[in-house]
C-alpha positions as CSV (number, residue, x, y, z in Angstrom):
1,X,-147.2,-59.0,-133.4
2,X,-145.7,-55.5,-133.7
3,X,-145.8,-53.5,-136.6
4,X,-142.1,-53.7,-138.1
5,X,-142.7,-57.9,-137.5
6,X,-146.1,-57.6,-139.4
7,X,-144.4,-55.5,-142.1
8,X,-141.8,-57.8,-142.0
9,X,-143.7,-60.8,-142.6
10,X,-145.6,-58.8,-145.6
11,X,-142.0,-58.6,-147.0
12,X,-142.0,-62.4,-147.6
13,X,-142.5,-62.6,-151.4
14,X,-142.8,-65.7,-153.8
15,X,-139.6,-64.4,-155.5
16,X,-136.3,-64.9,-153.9
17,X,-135.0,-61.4,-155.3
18,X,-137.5,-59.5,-153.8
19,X,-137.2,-61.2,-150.4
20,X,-133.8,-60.2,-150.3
21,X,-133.9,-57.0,-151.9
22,X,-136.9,-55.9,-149.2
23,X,-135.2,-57.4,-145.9
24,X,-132.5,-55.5,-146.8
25,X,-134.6,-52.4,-147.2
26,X,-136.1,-53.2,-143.6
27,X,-133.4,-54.3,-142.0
28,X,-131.4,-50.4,-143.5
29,X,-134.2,-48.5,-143.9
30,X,-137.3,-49.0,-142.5
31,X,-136.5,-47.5,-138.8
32,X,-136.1,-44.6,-139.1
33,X,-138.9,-43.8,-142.1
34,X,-141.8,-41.1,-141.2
35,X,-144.8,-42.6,-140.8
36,X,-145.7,-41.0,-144.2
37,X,-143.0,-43.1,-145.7
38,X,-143.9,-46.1,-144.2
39,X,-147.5,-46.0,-145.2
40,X,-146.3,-45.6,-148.8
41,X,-144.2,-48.5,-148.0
42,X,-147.5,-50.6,-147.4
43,X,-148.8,-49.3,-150.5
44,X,-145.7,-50.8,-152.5
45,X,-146.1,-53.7,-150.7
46,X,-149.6,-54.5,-152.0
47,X,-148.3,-55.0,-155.7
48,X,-148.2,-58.7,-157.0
49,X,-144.9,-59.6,-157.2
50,X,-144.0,-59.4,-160.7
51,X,-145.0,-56.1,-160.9
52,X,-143.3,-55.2,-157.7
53,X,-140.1,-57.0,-159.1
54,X,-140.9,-54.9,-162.2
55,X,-140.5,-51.4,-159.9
56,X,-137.8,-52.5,-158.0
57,X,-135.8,-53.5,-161.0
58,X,-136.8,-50.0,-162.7
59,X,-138.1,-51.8,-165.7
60,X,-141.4,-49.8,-164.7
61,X,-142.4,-46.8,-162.7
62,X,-145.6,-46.3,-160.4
63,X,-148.2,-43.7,-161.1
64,X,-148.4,-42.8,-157.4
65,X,-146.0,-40.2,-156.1
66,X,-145.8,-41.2,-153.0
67,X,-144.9,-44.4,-153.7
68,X,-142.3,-43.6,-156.4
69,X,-140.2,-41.8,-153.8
70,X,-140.4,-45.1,-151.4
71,X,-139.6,-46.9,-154.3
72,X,-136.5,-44.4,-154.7
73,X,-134.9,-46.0,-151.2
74,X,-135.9,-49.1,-152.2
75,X,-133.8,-49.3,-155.1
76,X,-130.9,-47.5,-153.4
77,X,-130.4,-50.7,-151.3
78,X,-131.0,-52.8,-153.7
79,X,-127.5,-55.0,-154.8
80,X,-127.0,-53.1,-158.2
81,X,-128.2,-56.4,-160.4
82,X,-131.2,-56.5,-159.1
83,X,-131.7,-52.6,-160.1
84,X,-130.8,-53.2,-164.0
């Protein structure tokens, strides 16, 4: 399995929003992040999913810079309901 399939499949979430909202993120995004980027990425990946439905929908913030400014790109493809 390659790594953009294994980050792929890490993408599959128990919510319906966030599975859309992060195959669209991999599917615009993901390519053509720095490696730095992409390890953050992982990072945002390992929150549970409420939380991580929580930062995606800006109704919290992460303490971690790094992933704050993933977390930024995420939310810019994100359809503009799931951001409010």
């Amino acid at each position: 399995m390659s790594e953009i399939d294994r980050v792929r499949w890490h993408c599959r979430r128990g919510m319906l929003e966030l599975d859309l909202v992060l195959s669209r993120f991999m599917d615009a995004v993901y390519g053509a992040l720095a490696e730095s980027d992409r390890v953050a990425f992982s990072k945002l990946l390992e929150y549970p999913d409420n939380d991580l439905w929580d930062l995606v929908s800006a109704r919290a913030e992460p303490e971690d810079l790094d992933v704050f400014e993933i977390l930024k790109q995420v939310r810019a493809v994100a359809p503009k309901r799931a951001a409010g």
